[in-house]
C-alpha positions as CSV (number, residue, x, y, z in Angstrom):
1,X,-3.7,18.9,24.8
2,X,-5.8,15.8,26.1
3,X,-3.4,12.6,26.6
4,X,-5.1,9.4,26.5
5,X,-3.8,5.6,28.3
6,X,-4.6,2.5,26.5
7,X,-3.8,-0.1,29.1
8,X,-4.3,-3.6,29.2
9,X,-3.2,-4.4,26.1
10,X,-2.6,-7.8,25.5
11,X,0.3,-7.7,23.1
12,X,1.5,-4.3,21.7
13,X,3.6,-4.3,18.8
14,X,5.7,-1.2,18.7
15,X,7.8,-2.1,15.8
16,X,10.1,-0.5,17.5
17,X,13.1,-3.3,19.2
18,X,14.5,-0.8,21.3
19,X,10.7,-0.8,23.4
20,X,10.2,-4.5,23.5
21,X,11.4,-7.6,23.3
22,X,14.4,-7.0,21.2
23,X,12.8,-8.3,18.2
24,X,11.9,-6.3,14.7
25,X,8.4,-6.0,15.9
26,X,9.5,-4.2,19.2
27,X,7.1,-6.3,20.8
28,X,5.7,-5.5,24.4
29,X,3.5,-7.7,26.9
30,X,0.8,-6.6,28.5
31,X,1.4,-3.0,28.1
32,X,0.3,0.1,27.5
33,X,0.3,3.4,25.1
34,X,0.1,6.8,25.7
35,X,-1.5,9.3,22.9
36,X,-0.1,13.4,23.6
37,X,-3.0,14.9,21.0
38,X,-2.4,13.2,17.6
39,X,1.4,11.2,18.8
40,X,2.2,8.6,20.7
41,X,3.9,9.8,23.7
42,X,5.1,7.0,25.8
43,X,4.6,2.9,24.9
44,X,6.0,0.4,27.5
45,X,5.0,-2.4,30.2
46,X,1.1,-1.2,31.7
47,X,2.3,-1.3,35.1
48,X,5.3,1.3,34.4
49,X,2.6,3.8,32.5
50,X,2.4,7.2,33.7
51,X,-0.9,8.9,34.0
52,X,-3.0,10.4,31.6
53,X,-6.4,13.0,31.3
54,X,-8.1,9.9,30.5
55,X,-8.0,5.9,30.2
56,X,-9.3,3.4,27.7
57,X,-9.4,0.0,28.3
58,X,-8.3,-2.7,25.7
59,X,-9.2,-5.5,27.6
60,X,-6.2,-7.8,26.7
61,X,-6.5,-7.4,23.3
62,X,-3.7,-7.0,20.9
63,X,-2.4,-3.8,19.4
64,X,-0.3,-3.2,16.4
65,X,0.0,-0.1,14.1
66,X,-2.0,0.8,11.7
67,X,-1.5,-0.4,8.6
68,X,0.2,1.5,5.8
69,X,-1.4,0.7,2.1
70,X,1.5,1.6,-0.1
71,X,-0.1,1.1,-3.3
72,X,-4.1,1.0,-4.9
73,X,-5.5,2.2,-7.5
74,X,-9.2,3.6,-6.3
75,X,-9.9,6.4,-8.8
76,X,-11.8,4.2,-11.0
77,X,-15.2,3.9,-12.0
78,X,-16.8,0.8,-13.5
79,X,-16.9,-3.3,-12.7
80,X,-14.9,-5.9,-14.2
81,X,-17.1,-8.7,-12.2
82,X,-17.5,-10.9,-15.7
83,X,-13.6,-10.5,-16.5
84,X,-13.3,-12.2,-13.0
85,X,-15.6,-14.6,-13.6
86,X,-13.9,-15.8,-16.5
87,X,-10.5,-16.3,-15.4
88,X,-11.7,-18.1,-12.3
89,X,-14.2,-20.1,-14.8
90,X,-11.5,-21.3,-17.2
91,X,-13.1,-19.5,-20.3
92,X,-12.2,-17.2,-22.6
93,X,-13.0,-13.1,-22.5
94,X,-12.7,-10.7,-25.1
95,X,-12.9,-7.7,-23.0
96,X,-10.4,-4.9,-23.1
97,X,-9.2,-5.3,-19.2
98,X,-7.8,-2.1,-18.2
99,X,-9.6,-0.6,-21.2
100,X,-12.6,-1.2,-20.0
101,X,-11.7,0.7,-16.7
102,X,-10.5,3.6,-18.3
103,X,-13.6,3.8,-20.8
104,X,-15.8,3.8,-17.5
105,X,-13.8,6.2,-15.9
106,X,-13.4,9.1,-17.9
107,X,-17.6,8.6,-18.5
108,X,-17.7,9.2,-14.4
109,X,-18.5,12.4,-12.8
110,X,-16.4,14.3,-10.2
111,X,-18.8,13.4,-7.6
112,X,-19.2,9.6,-8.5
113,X,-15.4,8.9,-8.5
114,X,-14.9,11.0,-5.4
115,X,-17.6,8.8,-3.6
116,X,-16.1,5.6,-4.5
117,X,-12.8,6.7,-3.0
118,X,-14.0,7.5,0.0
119,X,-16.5,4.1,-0.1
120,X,-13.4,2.3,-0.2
121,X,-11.1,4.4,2.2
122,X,-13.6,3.7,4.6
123,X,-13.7,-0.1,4.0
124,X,-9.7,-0.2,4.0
125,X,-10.7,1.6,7.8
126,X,-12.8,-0.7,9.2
127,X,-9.9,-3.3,8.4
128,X,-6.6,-1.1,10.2
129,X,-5.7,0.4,7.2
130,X,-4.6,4.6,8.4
131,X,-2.4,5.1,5.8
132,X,-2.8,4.9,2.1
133,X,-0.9,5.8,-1.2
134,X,-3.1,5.7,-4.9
135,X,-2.8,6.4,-8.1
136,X,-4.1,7.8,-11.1
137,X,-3.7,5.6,-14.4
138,X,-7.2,5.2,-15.8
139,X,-7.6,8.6,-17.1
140,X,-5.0,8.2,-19.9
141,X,-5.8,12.1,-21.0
142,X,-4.3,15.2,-19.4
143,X,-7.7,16.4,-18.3
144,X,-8.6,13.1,-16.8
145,X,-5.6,12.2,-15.3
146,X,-5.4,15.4,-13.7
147,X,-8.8,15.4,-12.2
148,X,-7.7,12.0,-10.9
149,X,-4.9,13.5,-9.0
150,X,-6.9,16.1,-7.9
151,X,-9.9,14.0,-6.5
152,X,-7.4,11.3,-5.0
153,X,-5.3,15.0,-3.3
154,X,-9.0,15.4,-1.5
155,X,-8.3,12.0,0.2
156,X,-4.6,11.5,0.9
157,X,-1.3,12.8,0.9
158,X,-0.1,10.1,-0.8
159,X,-0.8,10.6,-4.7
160,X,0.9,9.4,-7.4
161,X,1.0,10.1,-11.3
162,X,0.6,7.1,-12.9
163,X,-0.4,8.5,-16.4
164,X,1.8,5.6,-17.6
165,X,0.0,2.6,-16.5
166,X,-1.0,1.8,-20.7
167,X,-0.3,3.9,-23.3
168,X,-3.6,5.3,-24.4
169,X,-5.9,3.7,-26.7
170,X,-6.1,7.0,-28.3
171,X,-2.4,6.4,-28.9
172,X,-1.8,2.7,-29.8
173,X,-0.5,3.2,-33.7
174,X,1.6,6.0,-31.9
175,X,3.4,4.6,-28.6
176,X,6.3,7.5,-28.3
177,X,4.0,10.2,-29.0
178,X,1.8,9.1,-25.6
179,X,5.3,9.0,-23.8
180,X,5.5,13.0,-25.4
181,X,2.6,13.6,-23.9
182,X,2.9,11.6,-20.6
183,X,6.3,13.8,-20.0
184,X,5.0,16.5,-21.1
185,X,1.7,18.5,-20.7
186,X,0.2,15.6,-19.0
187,X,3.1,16.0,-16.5
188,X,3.0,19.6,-16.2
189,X,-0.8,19.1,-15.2
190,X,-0.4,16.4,-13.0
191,X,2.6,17.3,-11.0
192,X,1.0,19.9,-8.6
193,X,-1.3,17.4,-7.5
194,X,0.9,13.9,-6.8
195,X,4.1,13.5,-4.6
196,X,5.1,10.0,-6.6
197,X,5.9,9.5,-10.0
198,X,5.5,6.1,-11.4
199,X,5.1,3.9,-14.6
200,X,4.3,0.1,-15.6
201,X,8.3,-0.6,-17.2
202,X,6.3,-4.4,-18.4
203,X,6.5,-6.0,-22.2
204,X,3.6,-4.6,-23.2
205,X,3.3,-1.4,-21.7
206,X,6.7,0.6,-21.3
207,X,9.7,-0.7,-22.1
208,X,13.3,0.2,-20.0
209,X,14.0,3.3,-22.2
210,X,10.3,4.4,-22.3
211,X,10.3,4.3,-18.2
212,X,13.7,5.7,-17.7
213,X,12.2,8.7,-20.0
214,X,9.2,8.8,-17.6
215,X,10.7,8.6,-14.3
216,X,13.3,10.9,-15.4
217,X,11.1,13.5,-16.4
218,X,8.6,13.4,-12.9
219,X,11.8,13.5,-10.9
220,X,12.3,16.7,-12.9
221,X,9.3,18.3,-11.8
222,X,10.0,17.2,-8.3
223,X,8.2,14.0,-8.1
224,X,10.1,11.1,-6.4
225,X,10.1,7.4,-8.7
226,X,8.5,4.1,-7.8
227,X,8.0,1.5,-10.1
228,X,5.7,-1.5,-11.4
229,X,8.5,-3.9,-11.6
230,X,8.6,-7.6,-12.7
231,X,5.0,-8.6,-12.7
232,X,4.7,-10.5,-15.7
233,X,8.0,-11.5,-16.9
234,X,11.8,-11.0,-16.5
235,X,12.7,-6.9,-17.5
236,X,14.1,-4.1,-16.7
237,X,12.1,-2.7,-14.3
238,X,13.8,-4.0,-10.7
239,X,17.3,-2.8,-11.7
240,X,15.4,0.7,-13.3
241,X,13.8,1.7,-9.8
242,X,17.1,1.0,-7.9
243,X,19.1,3.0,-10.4
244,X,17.1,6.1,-10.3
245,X,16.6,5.5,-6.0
246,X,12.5,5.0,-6.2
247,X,11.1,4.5,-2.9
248,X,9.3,1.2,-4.0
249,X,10.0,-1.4,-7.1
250,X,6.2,-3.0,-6.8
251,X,5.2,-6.6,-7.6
252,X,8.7,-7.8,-8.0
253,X,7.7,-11.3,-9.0
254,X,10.3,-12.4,-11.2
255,X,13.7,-11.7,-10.3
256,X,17.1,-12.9,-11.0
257,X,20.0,-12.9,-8.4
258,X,21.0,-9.1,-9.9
259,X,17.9,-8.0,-9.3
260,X,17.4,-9.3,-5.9
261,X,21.3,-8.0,-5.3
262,X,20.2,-4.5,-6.2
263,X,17.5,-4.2,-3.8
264,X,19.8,-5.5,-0.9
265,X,22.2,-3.1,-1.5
266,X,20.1,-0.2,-2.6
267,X,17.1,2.4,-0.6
268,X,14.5,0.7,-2.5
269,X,11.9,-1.3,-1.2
270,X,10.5,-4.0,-2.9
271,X,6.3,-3.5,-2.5
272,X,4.6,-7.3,-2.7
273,X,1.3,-7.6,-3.7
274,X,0.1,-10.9,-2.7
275,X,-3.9,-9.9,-4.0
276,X,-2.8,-9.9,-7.7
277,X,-1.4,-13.1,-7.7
278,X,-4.7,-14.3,-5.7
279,X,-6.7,-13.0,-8.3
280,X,-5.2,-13.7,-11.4
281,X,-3.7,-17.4,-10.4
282,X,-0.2,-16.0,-10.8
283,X,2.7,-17.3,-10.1
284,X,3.7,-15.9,-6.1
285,X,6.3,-13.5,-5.3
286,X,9.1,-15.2,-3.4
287,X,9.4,-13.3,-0.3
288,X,11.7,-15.4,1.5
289,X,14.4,-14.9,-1.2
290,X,14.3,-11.5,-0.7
291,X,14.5,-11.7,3.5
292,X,17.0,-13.8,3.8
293,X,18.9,-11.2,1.1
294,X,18.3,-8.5,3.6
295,X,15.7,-6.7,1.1
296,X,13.1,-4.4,3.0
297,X,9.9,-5.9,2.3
298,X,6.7,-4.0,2.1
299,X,3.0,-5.8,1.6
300,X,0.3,-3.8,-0.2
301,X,-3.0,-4.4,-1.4
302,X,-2.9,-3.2,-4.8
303,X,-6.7,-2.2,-4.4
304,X,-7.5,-1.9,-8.3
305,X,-10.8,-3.2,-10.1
306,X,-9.5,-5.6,-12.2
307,X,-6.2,-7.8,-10.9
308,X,-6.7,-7.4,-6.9
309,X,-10.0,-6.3,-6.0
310,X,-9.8,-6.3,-2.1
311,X,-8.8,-3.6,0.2
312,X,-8.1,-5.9,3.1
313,X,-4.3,-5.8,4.4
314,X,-5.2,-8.5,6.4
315,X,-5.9,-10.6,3.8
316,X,-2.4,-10.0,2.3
317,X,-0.8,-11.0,5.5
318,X,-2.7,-13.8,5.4
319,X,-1.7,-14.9,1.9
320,X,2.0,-13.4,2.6
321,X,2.3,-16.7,5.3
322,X,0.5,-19.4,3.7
323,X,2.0,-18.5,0.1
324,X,5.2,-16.8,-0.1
325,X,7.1,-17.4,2.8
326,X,6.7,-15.3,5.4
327,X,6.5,-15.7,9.3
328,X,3.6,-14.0,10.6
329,X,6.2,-11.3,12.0
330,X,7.5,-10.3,8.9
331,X,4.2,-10.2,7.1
332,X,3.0,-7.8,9.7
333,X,6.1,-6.0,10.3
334,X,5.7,-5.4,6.1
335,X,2.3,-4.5,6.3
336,X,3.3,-1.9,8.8
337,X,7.0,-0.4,9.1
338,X,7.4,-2.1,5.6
339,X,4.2,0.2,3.5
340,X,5.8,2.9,5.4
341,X,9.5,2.3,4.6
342,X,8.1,2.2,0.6
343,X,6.7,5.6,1.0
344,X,9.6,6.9,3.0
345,X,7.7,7.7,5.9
346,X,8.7,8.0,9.6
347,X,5.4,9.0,11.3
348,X,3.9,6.4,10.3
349,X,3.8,2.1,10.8
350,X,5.2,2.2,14.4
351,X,3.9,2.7,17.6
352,X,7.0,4.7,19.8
353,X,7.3,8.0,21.1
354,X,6.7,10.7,18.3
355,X,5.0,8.7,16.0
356,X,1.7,9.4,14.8
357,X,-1.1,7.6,16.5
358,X,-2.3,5.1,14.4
359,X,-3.8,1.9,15.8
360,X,-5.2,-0.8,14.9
361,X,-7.0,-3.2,18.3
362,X,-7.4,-6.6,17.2
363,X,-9.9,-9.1,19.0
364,X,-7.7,-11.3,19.8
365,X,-4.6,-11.8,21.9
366,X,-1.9,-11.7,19.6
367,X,-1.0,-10.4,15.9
368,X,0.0,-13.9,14.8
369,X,-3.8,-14.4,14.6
370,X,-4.2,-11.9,11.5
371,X,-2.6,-15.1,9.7
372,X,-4.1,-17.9,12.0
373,X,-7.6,-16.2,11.6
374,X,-7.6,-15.5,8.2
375,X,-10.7,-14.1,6.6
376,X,-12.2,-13.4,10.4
377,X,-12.8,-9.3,11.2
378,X,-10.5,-9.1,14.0
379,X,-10.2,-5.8,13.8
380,X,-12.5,-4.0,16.4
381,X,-11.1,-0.6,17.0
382,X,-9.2,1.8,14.7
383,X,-7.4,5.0,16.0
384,X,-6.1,7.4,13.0
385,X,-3.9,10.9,14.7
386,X,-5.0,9.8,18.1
387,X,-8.8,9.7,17.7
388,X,-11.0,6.4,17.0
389,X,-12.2,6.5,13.5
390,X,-13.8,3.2,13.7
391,X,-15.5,1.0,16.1
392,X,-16.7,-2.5,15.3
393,X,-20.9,-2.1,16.0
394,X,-20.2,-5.7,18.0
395,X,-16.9,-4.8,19.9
């Protein structure tokens, strides 16, 4: 198998503190890496490095892992540009919001929801993005849902069942009867597509019992729970996800002390989601309370065409800093070991010996300048299982 250096690297976060400077990000001066195939093999100081079939040259820039999306929604079809326009415009609109998506969605084809998958995998690419978790949720049928399962399984390992994201309009005088189906044949459908099993528990969409219900029957079939948590309002959701040991409790926007004392002293991670907020003029998630509580912190995009259009993680980082409290460490360290902490994955959102190599070279010195730079493409190479998958035309 063909090993590969990359030396001169400015500033190589390893997220690993064992490797570097003792800190969370494992963070290593002018280094170098060493890819064995699709792993990383050895990571450590460039003049210790041992030698290697063949070398690549980063020329000081900055390394850090690639980054681990840990919740979208791109099986969708459709455009929600004059819903957008609205809200930012201060007027009212009429439209039916994730309605509308779902209408467009089940009018798609195979082929035209499978392109615009991949249209945007490849745009969360050319941004460091090597990892990615998404959902299903604007189906809101069995057949649909399923096919959305199946088309998002053609792109990702990480799929999840999200046939709970409204009840149906085909089921609104009939709310317990959509949960029927959503825990039953739907579920038996979906299941042999999806690894995750999750559900909107939000006044207005599922209620605690409702979720419980939900969650309890995926985890039946074999699919592990994470939840859309505390979005809009107080609820149940938070304490729900920890109860039932989901990998992620996502959005997490209002807490109380409980809820923020569950996720401290439970597996679950709680998944921020800075691009809603950003795009809806929410109120922002309060990620230092949740730090200095000892919570593991994840940032996500929460790629979806209606609440957080963009597929940029670092755009999130950058919004993580300036508007809820993060150093650029942690935001990045969340982006990273974080999104892969929420989908209990070890192979992933590090850069030490035996972890899949995923890169992500950033033109520029350090990886406090995805947050100093914001809205700049630093991002000029991407490596995904040891091979570059992306080079900037300009790099």
């Amino acid at each position: 198998m063909t090993t590969t250096v990359i030396t001169n690297i400015g500033s190589l976060v390893t997220n690993d503190p064992a490797l570097g400077d003792g800190s969370p990000l494992g963070l290593i001066e002018n280094a170098a890496l060493v890819l064995d195939g699709e792993t990383v093999a050895w990571a450590g100081p460039a003049a210790q490095a041992p030698t290697a079939d063949r070398q690549v040259d980063a020329g000081g820039r900055a390394v850090v892992p690639g980054f681990v999306d840990s919740h979208s929604h791109l099986v969708f079809a459709g455009d929600r540009t004059a819903e957008f326009n609205a809200r930012m415009s201060g007027r009212p609109y009429k439209a039916g919001g994730i309605r509308t998506t779902v209408a467009a969605t089940r009018a798609a084809t195979d082929a035209e929801l499978s392109a615009n998958v991949a249209r945007y995998l490849r745009e969360a690419l050319r941004q460091g993005t090597t990892t990615f978790e998404t959902k299903s949720g604007y189906g809101l049928t069995v057949e649909d849902e399923a096919r959305a399962l199946r088309i998002a399984a053609e792109h990702t390992d990480e799929v999840t069942y999200l046939g709970a994201h409204i009840v149906s309009p085909d089921y609104a005088d009939d709310p317990a009867a959509y949960v029927g189906l959503v825990t039953g044949e739907m579920l038996d459908a979906c299941a042999p597509y999806a690894r995750w099993v999750d559900v909107f528990c939000e006044e207005g969409a599922f209620d605690g019992d409702q979720a419980r219900a939900i969650l309890a029957a995926g985890k039946a079939k074999g699919l592990h729970p994470r939840v859309h948590a505390n979005q809009l309002s107080y609820g149940p959701g938070v304490q729900l996800a920890v109860e039932l040991d989901a990998a992620s409790a996502d959005h997490c926007t209002h807490l109380t002390d409980a809820d923020v004392d569950a996720l401290a002293s439970g597996n679950t991670v709680a998944t921020l989601l800075p691009g809603a907020e950003f795009s809806t003029r929410a109120e922002w998630p309060d990620a230092r309370r949740l730090l200095d509580a000892g919570v593991t912190v994840a940032l996500s995009t929460d790629c979806n065409p209606g609440s957080s259009f963009t597929s940029s993680v670092p755009f999130c980082i950058a919004l993580a800093v300036r508007d809820m409290g993060m150093t650029p460490d942690e935001a990045v360290w969340s982006a990273t070991a974080g999104g892969a902490a929420a989908l209990r994955r070890t192979d992933v959102g590090r850069l030490s010996p035996g972890a899949r190599a995923d890169l992500a070279v950033l033109d520029a010195p350090s990886h406090v300048h995805l947050a100093y730079r914001p809205g700049v493409p630093l991002v000029s190479e991407v490596w995904r299982a040891g091979a570059r998958r992306y080079v900037r035309s300009d790099g």
